[in-house]
RODO-2510 file (C-alpha; in nm, 4 decimals, decimal comma):
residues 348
     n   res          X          Y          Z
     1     x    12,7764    10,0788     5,6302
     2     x    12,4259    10,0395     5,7098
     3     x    12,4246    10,4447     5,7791
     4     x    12,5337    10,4753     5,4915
     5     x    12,2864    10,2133     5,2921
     6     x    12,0342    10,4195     5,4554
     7     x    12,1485    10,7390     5,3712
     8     x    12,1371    10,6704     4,9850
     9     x    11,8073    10,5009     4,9836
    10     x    11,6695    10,8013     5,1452
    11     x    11,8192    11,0242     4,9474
    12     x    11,6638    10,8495     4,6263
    13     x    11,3219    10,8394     4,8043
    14     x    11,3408    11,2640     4,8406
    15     x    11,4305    11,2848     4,4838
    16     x    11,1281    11,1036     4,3851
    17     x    10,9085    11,2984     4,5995
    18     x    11,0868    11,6004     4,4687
    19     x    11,0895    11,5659     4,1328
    20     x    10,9178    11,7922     3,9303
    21     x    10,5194    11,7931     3,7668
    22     x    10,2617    11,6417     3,9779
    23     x    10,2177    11,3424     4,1520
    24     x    10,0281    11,2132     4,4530
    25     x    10,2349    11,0845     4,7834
    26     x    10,0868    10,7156     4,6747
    27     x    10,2082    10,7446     4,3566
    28     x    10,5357    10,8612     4,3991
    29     x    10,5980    10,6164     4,6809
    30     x    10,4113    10,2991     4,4690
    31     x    10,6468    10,3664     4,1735
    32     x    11,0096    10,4224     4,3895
    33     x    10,9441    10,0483     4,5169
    34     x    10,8476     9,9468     4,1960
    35     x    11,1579    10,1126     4,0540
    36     x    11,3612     9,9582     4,3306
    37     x    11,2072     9,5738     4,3470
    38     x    10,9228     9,6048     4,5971
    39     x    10,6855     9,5268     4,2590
    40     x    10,5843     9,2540     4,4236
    41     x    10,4981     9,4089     4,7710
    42     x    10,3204     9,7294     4,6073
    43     x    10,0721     9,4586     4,4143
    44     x     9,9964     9,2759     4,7068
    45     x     9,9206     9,5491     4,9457
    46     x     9,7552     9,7512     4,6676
    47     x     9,5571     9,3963     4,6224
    48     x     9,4542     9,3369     4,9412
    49     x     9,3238     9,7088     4,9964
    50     x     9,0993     9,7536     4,7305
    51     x     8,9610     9,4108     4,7252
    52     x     8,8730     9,4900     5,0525
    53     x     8,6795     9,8370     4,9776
    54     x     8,3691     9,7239     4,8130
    55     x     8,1678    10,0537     4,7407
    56     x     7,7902    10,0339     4,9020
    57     x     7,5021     9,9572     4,7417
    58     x     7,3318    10,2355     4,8808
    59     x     7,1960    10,4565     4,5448
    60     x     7,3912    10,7643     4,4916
    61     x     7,3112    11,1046     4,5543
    62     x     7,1445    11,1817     4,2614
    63     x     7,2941    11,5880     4,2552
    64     x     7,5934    11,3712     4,1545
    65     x     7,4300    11,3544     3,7833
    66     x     7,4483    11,7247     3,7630
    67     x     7,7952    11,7303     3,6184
    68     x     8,0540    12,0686     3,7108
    69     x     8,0210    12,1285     3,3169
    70     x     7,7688    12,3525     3,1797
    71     x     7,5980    12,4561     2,8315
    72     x     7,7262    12,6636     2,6835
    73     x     7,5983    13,0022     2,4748
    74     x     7,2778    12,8486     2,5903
    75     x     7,2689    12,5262     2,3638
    76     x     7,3388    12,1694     2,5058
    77     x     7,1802    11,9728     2,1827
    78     x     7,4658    11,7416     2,0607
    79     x     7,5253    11,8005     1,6972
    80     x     7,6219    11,3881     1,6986
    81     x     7,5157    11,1078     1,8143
    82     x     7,5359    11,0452     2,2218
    83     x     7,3711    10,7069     2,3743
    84     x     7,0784    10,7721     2,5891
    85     x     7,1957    10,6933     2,9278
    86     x     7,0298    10,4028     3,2060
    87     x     6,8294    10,6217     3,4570
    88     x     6,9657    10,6004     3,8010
    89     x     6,8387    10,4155     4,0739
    90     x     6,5843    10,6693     4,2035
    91     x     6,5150    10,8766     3,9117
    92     x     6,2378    10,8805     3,6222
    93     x     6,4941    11,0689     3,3949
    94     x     6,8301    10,9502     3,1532
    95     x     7,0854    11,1714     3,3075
    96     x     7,1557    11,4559     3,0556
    97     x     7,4827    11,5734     2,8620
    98     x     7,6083    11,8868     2,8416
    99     x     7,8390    12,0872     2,6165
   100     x     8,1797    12,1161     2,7469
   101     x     8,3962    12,3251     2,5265
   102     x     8,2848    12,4643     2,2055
   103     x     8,4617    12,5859     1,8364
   104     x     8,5400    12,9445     1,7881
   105     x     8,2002    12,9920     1,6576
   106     x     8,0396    12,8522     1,8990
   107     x     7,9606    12,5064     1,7942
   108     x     8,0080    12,2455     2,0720
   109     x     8,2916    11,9615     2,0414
   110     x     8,3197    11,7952     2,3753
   111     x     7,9864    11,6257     2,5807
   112     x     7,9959    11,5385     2,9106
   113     x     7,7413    11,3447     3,1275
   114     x     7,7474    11,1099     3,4373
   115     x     7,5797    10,7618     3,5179
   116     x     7,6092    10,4688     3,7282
   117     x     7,8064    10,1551     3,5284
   118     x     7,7330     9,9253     3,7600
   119     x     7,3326     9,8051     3,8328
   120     x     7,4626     9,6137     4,1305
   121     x     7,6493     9,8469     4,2952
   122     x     7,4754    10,2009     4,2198
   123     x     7,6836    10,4297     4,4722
   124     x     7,9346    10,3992     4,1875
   125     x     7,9081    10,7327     3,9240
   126     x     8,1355    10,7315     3,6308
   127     x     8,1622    11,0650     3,4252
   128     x     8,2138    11,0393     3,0439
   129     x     8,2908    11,3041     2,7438
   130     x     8,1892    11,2660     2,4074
   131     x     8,4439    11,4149     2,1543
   132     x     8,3630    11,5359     1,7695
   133     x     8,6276    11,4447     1,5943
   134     x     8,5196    11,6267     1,3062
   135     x     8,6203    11,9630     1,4206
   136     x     8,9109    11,8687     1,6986
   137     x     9,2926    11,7921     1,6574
   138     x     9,4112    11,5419     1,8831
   139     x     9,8076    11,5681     2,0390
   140     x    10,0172    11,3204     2,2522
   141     x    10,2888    11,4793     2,4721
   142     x    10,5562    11,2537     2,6180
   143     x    10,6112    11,3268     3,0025
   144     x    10,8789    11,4307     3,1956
   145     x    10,9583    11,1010     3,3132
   146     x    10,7486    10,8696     3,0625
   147     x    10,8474    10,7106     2,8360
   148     x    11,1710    10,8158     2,9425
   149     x    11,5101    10,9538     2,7455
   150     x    11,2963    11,2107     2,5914
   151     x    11,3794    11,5612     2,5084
   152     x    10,9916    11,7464     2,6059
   153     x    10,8631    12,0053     2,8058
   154     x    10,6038    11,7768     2,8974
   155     x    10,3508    12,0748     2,9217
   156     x    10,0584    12,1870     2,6280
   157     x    10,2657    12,4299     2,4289
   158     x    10,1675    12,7986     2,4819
   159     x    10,0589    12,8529     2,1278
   160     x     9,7829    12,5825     2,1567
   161     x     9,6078    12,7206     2,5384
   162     x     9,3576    12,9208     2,3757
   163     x     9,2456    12,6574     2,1403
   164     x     9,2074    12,3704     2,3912
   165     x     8,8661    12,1726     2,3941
   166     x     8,9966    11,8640     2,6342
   167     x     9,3232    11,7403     2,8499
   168     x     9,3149    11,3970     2,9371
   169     x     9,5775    11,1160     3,1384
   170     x     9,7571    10,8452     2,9025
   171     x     9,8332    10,5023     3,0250
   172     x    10,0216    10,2821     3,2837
   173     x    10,4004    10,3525     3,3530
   174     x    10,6179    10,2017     3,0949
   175     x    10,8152    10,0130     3,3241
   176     x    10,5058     9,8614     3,4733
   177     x    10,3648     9,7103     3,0376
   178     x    10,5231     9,6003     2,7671
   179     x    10,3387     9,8219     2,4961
   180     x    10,5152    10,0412     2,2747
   181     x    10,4988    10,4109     2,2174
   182     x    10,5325    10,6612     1,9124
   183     x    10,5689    11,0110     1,9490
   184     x    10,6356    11,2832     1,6902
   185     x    10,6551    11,0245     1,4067
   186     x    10,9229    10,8331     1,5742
   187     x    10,9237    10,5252     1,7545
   188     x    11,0749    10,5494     2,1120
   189     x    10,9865    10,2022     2,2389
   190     x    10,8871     9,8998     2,0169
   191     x    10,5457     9,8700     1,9031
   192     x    10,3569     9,5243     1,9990
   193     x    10,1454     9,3342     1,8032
   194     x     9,8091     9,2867     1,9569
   195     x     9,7872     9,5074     2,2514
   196     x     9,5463     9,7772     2,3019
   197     x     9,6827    10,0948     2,1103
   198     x     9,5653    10,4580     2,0770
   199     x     9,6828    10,6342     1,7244
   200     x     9,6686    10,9578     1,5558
   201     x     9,7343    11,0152     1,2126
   202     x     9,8606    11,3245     1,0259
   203     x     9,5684    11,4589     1,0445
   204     x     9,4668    11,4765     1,4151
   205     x     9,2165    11,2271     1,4288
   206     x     9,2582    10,9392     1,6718
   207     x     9,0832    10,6043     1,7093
   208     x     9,1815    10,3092     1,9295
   209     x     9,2093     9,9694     1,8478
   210     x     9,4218     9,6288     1,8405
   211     x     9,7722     9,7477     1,6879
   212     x     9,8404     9,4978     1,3552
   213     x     9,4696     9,4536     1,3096
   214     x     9,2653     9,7769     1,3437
   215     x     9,5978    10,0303     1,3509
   216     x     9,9581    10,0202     1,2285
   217     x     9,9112     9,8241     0,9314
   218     x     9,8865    10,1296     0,6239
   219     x     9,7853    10,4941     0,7405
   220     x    10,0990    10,6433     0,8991
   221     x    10,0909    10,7693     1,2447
   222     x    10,2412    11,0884     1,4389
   223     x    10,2002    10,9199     1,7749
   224     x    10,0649    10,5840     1,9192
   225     x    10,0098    10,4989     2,2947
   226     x     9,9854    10,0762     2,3878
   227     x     9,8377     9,9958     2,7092
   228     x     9,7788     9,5975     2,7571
   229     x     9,4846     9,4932     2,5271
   230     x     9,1362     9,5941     2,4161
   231     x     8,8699     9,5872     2,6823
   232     x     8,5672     9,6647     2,4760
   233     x     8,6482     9,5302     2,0349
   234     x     8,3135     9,4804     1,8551
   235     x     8,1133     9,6945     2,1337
   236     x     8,1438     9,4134     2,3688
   237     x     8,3035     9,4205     2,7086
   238     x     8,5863     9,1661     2,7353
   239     x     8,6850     9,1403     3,0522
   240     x     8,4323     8,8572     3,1756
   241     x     8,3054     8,8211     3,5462
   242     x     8,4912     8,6175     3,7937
   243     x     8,7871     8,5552     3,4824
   244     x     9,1121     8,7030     3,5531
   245     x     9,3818     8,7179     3,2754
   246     x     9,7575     8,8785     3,2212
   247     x     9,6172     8,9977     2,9321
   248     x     9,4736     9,3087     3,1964
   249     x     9,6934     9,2884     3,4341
   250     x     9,5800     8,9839     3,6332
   251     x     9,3857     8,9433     3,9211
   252     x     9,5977     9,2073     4,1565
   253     x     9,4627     9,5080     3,8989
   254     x     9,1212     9,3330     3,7740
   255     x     8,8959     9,3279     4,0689
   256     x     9,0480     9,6514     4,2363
   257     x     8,7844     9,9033     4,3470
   258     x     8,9557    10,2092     4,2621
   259     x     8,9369    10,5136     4,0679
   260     x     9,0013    10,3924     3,6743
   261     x     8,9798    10,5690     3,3038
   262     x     8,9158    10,4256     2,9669
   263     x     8,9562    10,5469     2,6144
   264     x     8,6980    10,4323     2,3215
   265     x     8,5817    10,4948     1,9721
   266     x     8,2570    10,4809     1,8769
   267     x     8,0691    10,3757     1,4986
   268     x     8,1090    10,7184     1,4299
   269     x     8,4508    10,7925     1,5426
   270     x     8,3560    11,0037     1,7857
   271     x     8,6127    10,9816     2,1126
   272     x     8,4714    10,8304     2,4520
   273     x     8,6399    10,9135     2,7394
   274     x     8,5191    10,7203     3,0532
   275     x     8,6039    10,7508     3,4537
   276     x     8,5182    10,6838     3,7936
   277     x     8,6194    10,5941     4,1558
   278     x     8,5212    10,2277     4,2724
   279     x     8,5900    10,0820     3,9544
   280     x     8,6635     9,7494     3,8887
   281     x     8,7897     9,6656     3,5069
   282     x     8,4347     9,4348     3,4385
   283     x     8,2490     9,7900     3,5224
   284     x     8,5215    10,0485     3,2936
   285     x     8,4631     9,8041     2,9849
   286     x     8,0694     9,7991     3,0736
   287     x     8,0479    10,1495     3,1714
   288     x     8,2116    10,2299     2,7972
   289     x     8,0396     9,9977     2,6012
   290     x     7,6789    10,1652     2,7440
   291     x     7,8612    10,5282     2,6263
   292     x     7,8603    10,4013     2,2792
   293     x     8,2187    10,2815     2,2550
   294     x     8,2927     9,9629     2,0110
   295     x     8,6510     9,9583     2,0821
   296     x     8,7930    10,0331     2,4040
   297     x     9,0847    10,0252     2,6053
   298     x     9,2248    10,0822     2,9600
   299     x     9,4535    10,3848     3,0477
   300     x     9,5450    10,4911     3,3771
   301     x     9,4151    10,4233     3,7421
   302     x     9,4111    10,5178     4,0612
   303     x     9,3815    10,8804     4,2948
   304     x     9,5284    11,1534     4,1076
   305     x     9,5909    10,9366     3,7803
   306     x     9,2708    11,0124     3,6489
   307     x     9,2481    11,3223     3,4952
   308     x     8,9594    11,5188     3,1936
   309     x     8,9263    11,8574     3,1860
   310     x     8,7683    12,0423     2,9296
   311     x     8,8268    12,3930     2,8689
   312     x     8,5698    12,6784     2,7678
   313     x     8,7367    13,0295     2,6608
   314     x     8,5903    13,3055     2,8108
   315     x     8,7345    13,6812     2,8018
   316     x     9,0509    13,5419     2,6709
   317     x     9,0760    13,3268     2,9395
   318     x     9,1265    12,9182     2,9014
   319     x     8,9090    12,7743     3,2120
   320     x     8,9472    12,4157     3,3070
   321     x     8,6646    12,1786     3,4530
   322     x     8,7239    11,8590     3,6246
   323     x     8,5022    11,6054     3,4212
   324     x     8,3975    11,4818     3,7807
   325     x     8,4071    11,7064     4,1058
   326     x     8,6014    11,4448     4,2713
   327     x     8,9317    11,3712     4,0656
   328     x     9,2375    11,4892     4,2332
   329     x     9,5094    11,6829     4,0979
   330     x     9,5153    12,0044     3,9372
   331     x     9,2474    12,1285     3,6709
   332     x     9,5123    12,2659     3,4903
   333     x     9,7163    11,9871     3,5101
   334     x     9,9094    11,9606     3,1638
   335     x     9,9496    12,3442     3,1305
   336     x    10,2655    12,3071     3,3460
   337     x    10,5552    12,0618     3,3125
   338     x    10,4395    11,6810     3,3930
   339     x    10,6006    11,3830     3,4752
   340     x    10,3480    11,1070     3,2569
   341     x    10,2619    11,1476     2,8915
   342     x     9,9011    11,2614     2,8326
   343     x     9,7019    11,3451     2,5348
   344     x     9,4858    11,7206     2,4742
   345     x     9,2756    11,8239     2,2382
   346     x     9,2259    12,1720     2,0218
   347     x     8,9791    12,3244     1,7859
   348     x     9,0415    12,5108     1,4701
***
């Protein structure tokens, strides 16, 4: 009996490791307990770990503010408005952005720059991209495996590859929140009132904001993403030192040093797209805030969760870059099938 008990469990374990689009080995193994009742466990151990992996205050390597992405067609002056950055510990200079992915006729759409969030622990660099809305179309894809009992390919459809500006990571497992989610018009699991929500209306543009208050109230939506509540609303950082709250997560996903992502709006509209490893939530909602953002919430976390590339078109050719050098996963990710839901963006 106990072969047998053993044999199953196992078997169940190799299908999750086996089961199609990409995950990490920590991943995989993190959501099998979760899906099998070792929540608890996973939180604790997960807890303990990155409580206990402060990153150094040594300054960083400043080459780090030199982001993968480059100008292109020679031209990196933002055609909006992009915050002037903190200068890093050790340098006279604001880092500088750069233009990511550009329109068809050349005009740039996505920004990207790095910084360090946190002034007391300046080892830590988060990289950020600017979006124009103005000439961008934003999708949401439903995974493989989230939300679940979904009919997708979970992949960026063919037709759309040599239009793509950005690819970006959604939020937290559904099994793991109880946000909602909207997809193609219709609504696969119940929207909340009051929890963090990403939306995009018929026509492509997407801004984030408390669902019932800033979103879902009159403009009607083709998709909506919920991940716990706001951590940046009137261009202030929520999540307060030292104060842990459910509303987040709690303590056990709070004050973990790990790699994070974040998803804002600015007073323009423009999209801000924040991440970073040695994270902590206090230093996402900061780190978004200083990148313009007056609304702001959470979306995934941890190795291999966190994933921005933006794409530049060259000979025909769609090439990815990592928004950081040091996320892991593939650059192009979402151009094959996927277990999680994830958002990309194209131009005209």
């Amino acid at each position: 009996m106990i072969l047998g008990l053993c044999v199953i469990i196992g078997a169940s374990y190799m299908r999750a490791l086996s089961a199609p689009g990409y995950a990490t080995f920590a991943d995989t193994t993190s959501a099998w307990l979760r899906d099998h009742g070792g929540g608890d466990l996973v939180d604790h151990v997960e807890a303990w770990w990155y409580s206990r992996h402060k990153p150094s205050r040594t300054p960083a390597d400043l080459r780090q503010f030199a982001t993968d992405a480059r100008p292109q067609n020679g031209s990196a002056t933002p055609r909006i408005g992009v915050p002037t950055l903190p200068r890093p510990v050790g340098s006279a200079v604001s880092p500088t952005w750069h233009a990511a992915a550009v329109t068809t006729d050349g005009g740039p759409v996505v920004y990207v720059s790095a910084f360090e969030p946190d002034p007391a622990l300046p080892s830590v660099v988060a990289g950020v991209a600017v979006i124009d809305q103005r000439s961008t179309h934003t999708h949401f894809v439903t995974g493989l495996a989230e939300p679940g009992h979904t009919r997708t390919r979970g992949e960026v459809p063919p037709v759309d590859i040599p239009h793509l500006a950005a690819t970006f990571n959604s939020g937290f497992r559904f099994a793991d929140i109880s946000g909602g989610v909207m997809a193609g018009g219709h609504v696969l699991r119940q929207m909340r009132t009051g929890q963090a929500t990403a939306a995009i209306d018929a026509h492509g543009h997407m801004t984030v904001g408390q669902w019932g208050r800033d979103v879902g109230t009159t403009t009607p939506l083709v998709a909506a993403r919920q991940n716990l509540d706001l951590i940046v609303d009137r261009g202030r950082a929520l999540p307060a030192p030292g104060h842990s709250s459910d509303r987040w997560g709690g303590t056990h996903l709070q004050y973990q040093y790990t790699w994070r992502s974040g998803l804002g709006v600015d007073r323009a509209g423009n999209l801000i797209y924040l991440a970073g490893n040695h994270l902590d939530l206090q230093a996402l909602a900061t780190g978004l805030v200083v990148a313009g953002a007056v609304r702001a919430m959470e979306l995934d976390m941890h190795s291999g969760m966190t994933s921005f590339s933006s794409w530049q078109h060259i000979g025909g050719q769609a090439t990815p870059t990592r928004l950081l050098s040091g996320m892991n996963g593939p650059e192009r990710r979402y151009l094959e099938p996927d277990r999680r839901d994830f958002f990309y963006l194209t131009t005209p």
